[in-house]
C-alpha positions as YAML, in Angstrom:
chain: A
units: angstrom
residues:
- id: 1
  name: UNK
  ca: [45.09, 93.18, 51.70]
- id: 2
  name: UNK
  ca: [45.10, 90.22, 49.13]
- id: 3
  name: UNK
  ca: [41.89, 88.10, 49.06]
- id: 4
  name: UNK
  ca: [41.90, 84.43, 48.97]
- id: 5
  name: UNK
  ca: [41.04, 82.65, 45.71]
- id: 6
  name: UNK
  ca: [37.70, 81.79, 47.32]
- id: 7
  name: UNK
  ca: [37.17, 85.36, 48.39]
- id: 8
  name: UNK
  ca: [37.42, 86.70, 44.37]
- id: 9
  name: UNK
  ca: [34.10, 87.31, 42.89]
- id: 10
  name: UNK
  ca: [35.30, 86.20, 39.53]
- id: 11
  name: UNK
  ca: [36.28, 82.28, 40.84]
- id: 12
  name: UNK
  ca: [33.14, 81.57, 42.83]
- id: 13
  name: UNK
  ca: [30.60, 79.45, 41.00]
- id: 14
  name: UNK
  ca: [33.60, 78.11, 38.57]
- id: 15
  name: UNK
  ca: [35.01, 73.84, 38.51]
- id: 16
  name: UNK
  ca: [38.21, 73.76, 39.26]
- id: 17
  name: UNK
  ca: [40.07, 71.12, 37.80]
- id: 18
  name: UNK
  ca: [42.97, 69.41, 39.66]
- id: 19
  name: UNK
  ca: [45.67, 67.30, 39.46]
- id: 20
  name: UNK
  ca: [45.56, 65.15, 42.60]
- id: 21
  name: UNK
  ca: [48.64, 64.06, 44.78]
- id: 22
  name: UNK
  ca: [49.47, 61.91, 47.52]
- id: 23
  name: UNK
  ca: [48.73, 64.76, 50.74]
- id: 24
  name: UNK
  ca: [48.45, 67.52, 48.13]
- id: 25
  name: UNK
  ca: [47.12, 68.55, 44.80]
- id: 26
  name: UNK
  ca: [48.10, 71.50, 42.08]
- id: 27
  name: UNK
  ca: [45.74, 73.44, 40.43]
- id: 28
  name: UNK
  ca: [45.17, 73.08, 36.57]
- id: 29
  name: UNK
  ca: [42.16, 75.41, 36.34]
- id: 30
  name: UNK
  ca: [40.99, 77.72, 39.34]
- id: 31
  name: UNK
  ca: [37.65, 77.78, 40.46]
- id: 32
  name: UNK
  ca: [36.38, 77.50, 43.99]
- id: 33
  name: UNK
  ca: [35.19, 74.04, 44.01]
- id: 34
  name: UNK
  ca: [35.31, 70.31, 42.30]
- id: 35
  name: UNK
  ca: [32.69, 67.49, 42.14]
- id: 36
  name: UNK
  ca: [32.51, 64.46, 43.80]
- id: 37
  name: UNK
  ca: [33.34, 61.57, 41.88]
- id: 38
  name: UNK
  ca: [30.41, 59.36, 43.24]
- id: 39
  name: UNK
  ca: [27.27, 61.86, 44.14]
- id: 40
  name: UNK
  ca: [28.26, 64.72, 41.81]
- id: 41
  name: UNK
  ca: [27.94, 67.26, 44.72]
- id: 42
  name: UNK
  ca: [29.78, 70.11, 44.60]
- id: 43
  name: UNK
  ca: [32.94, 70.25, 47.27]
- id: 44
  name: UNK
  ca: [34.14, 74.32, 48.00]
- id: 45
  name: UNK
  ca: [38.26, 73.63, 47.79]
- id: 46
  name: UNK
  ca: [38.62, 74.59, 51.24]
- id: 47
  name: UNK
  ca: [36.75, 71.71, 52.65]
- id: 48
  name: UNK
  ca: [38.26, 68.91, 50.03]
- id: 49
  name: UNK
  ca: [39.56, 66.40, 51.81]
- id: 50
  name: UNK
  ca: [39.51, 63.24, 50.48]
- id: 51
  name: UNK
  ca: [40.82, 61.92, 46.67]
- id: 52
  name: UNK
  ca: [42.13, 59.30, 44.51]
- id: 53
  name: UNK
  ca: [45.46, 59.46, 43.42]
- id: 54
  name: UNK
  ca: [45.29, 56.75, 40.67]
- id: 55
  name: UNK
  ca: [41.62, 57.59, 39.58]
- id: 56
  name: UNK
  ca: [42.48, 61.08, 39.70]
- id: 57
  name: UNK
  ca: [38.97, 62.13, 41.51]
- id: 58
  name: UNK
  ca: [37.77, 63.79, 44.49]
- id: 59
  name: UNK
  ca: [35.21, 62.46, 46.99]
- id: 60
  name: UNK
  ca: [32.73, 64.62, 49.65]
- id: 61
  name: UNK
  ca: [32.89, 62.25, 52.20]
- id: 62
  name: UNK
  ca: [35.00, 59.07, 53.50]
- id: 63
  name: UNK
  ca: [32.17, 56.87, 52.88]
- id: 64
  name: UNK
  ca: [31.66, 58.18, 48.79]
- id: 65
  name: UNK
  ca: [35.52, 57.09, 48.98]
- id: 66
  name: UNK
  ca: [34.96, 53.97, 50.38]
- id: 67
  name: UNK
  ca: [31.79, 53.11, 47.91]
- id: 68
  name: UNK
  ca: [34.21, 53.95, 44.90]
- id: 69
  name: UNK
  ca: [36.83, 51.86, 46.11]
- id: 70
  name: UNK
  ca: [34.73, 48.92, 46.48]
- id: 71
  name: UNK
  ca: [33.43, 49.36, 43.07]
- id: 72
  name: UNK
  ca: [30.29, 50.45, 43.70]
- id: 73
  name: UNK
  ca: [29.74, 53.92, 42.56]
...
């Protein structure tokens, strides 16, 4: 049985770093979770759900998106 990158012992704890697309992103370096752009918490890959294309950053939650966007964070 093949475990998930999340499952592997040797990704947890590690940045990723990710290129960002509209619906979708690709991996550039694996690890098992990025930063938010605005608070700096850590987001596990399998809960990322919201980014910015054109700024090229991730965000935990719709309102850390919404703060950026405005120009506030």
């Amino acid at each position: 049985m093949m475990k998930s990158l999340f499952e592997r012992p040797e990704k947890r704890g590690l940045e990723a770093q990710l290129h960002y697309l509209d619906g979708d992103y690709r991996i550039l370096r694996h690890g098992s979770f990025v930063r938010c752009a605005v608070t700096g918490q850590p987001i596990p890959l399998d809960e990322l759900r919201y980014w910015s294309v054109k700024r090229q950053e991730a965000y935990a939650t719709p309102e850390a998106s919404l703060t950026r966007h405005r120009g506030q964070g």
